[in-house]
C-alpha positions as CSV (number, residue, x, y, z in Angstrom):
1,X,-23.2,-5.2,-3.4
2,X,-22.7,-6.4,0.2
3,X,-22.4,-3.3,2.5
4,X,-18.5,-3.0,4.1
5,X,-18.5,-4.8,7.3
6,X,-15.3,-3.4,9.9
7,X,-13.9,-5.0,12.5
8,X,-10.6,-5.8,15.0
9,X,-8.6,-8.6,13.9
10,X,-5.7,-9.9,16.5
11,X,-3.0,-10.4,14.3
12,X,-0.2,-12.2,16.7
13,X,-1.6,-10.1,19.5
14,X,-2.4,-6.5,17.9
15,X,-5.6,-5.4,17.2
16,X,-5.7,-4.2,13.9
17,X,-8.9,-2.3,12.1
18,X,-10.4,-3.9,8.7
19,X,-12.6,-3.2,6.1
20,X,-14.2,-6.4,4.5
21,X,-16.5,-6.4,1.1
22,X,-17.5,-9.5,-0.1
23,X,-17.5,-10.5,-3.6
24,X,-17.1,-13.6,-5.6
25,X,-16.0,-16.3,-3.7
26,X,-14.7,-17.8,-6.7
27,X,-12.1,-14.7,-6.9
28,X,-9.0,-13.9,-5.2
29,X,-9.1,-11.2,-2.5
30,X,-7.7,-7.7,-3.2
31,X,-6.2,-6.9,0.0
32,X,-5.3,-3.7,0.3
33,X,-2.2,-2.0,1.8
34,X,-2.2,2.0,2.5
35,X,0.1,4.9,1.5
36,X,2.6,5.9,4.7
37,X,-0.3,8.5,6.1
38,X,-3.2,6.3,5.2
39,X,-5.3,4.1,6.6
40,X,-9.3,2.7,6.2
41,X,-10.8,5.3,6.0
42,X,-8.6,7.3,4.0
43,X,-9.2,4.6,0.7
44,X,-12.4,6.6,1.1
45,X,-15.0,4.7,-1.2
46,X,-12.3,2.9,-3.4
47,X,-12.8,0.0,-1.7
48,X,-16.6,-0.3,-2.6
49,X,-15.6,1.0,-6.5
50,X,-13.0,-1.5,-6.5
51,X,-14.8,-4.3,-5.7
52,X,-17.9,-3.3,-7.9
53,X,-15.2,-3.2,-11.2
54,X,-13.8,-6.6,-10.3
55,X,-16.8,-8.4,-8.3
56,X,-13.7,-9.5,-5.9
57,X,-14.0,-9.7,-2.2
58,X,-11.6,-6.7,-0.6
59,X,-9.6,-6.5,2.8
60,X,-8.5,-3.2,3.9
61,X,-6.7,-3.0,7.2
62,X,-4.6,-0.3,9.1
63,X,-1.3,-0.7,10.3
64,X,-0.4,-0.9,14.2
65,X,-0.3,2.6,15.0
66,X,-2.6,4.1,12.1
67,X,-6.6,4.7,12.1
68,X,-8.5,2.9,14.4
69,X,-5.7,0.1,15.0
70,X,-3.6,-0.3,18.1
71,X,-0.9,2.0,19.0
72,X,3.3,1.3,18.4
73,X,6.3,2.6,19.9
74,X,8.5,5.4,18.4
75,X,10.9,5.7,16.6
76,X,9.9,3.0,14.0
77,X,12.8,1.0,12.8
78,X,14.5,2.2,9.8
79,X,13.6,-1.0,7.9
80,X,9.7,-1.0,8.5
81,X,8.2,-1.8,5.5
82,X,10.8,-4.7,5.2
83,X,9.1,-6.5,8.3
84,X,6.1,-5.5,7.3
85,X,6.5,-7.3,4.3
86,X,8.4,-10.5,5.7
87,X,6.0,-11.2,8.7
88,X,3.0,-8.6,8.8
89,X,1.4,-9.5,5.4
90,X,1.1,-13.2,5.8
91,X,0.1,-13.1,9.4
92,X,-2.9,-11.0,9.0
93,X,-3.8,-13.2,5.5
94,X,-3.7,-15.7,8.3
95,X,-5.3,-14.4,10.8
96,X,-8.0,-13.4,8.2
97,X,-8.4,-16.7,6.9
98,X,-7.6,-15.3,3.1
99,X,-6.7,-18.1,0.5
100,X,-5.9,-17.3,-3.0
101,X,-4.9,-13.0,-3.0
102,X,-3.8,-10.4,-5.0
103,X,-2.1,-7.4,-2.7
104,X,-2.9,-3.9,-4.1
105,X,-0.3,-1.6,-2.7
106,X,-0.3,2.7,-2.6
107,X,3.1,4.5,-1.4
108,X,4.6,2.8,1.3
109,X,2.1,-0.3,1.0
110,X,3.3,-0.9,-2.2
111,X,7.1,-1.5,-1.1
112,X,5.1,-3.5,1.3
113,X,3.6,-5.5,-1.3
114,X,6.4,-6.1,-3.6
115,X,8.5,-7.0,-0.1
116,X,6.3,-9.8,0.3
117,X,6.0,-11.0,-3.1
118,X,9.3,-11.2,-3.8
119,X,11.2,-12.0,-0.6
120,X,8.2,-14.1,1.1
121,X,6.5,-15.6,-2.2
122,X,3.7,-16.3,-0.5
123,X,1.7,-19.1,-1.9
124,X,-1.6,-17.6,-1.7
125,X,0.0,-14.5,-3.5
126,X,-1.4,-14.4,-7.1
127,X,-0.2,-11.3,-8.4
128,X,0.2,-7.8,-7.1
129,X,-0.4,-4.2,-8.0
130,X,1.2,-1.7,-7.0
131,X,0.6,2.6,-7.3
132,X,3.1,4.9,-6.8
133,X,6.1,2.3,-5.3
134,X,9.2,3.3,-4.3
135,X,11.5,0.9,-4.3
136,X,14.8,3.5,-3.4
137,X,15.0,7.0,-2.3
138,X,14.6,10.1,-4.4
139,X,15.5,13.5,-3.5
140,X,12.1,14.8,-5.0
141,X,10.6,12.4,-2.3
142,X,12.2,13.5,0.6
143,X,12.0,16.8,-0.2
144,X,8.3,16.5,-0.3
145,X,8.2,14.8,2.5
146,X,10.4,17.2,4.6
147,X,7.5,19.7,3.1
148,X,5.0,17.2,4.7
149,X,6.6,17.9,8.1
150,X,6.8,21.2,7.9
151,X,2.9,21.3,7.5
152,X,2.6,19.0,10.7
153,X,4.0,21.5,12.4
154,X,3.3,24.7,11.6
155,X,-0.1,24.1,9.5
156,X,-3.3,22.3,9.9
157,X,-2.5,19.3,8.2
158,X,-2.1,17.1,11.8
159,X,-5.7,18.5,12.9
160,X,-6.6,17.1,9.3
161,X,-5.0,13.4,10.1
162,X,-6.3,13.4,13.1
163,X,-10.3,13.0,12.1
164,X,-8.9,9.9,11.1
165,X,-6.2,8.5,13.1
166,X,-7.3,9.8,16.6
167,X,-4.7,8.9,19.0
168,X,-2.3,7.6,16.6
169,X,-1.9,10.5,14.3
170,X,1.4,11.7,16.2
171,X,2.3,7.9,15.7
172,X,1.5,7.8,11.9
173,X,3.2,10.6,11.4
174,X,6.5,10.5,13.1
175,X,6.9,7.2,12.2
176,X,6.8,7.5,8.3
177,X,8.5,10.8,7.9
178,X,11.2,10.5,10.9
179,X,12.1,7.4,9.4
180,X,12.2,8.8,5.6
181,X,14.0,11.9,7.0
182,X,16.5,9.8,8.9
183,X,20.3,10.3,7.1
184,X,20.7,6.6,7.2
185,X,17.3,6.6,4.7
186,X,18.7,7.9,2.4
187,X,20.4,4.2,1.1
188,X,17.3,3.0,2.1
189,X,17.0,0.1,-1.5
190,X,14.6,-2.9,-1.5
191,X,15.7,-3.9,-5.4
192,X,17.2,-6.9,-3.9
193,X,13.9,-8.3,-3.6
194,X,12.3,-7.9,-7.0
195,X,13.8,-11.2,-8.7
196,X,12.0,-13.2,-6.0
197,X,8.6,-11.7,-7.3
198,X,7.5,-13.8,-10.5
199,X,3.4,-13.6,-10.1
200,X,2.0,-10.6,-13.0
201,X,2.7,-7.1,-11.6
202,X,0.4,-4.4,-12.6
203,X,2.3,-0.4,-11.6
204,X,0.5,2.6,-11.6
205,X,2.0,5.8,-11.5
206,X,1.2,9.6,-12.0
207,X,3.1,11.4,-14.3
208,X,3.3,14.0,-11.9
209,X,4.0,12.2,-8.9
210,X,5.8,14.4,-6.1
211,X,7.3,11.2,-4.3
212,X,9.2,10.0,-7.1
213,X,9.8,9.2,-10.5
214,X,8.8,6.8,-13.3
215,X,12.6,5.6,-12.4
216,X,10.8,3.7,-10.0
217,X,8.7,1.9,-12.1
218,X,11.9,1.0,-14.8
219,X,13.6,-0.2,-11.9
220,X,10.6,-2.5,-10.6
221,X,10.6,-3.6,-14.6
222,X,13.9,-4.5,-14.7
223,X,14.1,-6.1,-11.9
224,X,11.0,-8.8,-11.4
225,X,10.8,-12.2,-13.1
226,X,7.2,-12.1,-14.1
227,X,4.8,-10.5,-16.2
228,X,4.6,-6.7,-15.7
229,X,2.9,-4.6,-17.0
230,X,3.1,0.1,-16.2
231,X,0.9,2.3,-17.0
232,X,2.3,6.1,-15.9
233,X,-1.2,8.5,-15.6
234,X,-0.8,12.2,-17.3
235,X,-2.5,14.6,-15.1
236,X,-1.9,12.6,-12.4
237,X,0.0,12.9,-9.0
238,X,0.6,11.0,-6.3
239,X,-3.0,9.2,-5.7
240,X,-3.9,7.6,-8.8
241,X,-6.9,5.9,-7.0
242,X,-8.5,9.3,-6.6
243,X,-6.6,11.8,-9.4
244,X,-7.0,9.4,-11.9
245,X,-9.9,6.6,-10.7
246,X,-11.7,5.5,-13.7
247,X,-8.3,4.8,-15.5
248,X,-7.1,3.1,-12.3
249,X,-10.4,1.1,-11.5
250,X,-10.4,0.0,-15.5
251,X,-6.5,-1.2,-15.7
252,X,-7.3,-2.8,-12.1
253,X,-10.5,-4.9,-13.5
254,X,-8.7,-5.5,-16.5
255,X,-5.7,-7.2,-14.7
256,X,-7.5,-9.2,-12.6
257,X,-9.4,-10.6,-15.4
258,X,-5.8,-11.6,-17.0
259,X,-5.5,-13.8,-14.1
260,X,-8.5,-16.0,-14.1
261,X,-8.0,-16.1,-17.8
């Protein structure tokens, strides 16, 4: 397999870090989209294991204002993922020069995802799949995130987020959990956009997740107009990628094999 290449793409004038593995040309992309504290480096080696399962070319990028990307303003708006989904997604598959896709969404990058492929529809958009989505607030969320924020501050875990978002870690941080932790967060619902998504849907989701719960995944269900199919991982918490990879890289292969088929 081709070794990652990385690189700064200017996607309508920021500068944002990717990760690029090619595969078959004759595949759609999986193009990645990271948790609300991730970023390219913190996929860690699921990229590479990804792309080995499915032999499909990958695209990981960082955010504006996470990893090695450029910085952004605080306080993020309150509907961030929203725009995300409406303009960021497309422009960088632009700015990439991606064709036929399938978005692969963690956390905060799957609301991202399902943004786009319901409310954008995106041509290039074959299918999507999504781990651990959130699609409306949960107080088992937000109280794990207000734990998060507590460990900013008073523990090591910025020192740990910032080996790999540098000068952005205060960015990454106070972005996603001020805007989770805002009051006006907590009506925070993107279901509205789920009938708009009609390509197959593939969720993951541990059965143990601390950010929500497999309501989530019946709502996602219930709500899109295409194929979908769940699978909720026992022993398994909030990174199925890594808790749970084997299970994840096999229902992953296996759905993108449903598509060329």
């Amino acid at each position: 397999m081709t070794l990652p290449t990385r690189s700064l793409l200017d996607v309508r004038g920021s500068a944002l870090e990717c990760l690029r593995i090619e595969g078959d040309s004759g595949l759609p992309t999986l193009v990645l989209l990271h948790e609300g504290l991730g970023c390219v480096a913190l996929w860690r080696d699921f990229p590479q294991r990804l792309a080995a399962a499915t032999g499909c070319p990958i695209l990981a990028y960082s955010r504006a204002g996470y990893g090695g990307s450029c910085a952004r303003a605080l306080p993020w708006p309150l509907d961030y993922m929203e725009r995300e989904g409406l303009h960021g997604v497309s422009s960088l598959l632009d700015a990439a020069g991606i064709g036929d896709c399938v978005l692969f969404g963690h956390s905060d990058g799957a609301s991202i995802a399902l943004v786009n492929a319901g409310a954008v529809a995106d041509p290039r958009v074959r299918g999507v799949i999504v781990m651990a989505p959130h699609v409306f607030t949960e107080e088992v969320g937000l109280r794990s995130i207000e734990e998060a924020r507590v460990a900013f501050r008073d523990g090591d875990l910025r020192a740990k987020l910032a080996k790999y978002h540098g000068t952005n870690v205060d960015c990454a941080f106070h972005g996603w959990c001020d805007s989770w932790l805002h009051p006006d967060f907590a009506r925070w619902n993107i279901e509205h956009v789920l009938p708009g998504l009609r390509v197959p849907l593939l969720q993951i989701q541990g059965e143990g997740d601390q950010y929500g719960t497999p309501a989530q995944l019946a709502a996602i269900a219930r709500g899109v107009r295409g194929p979908c199919t769940t699978l909720l991982l026992p022993d398994c918490r909030h990174a199925p990628q890594f808790e749970q990879p084997q299970a994840t890289l096999a229902a992953s292969a296996e759905f993108m094999r449903s598509l060329a088929g």
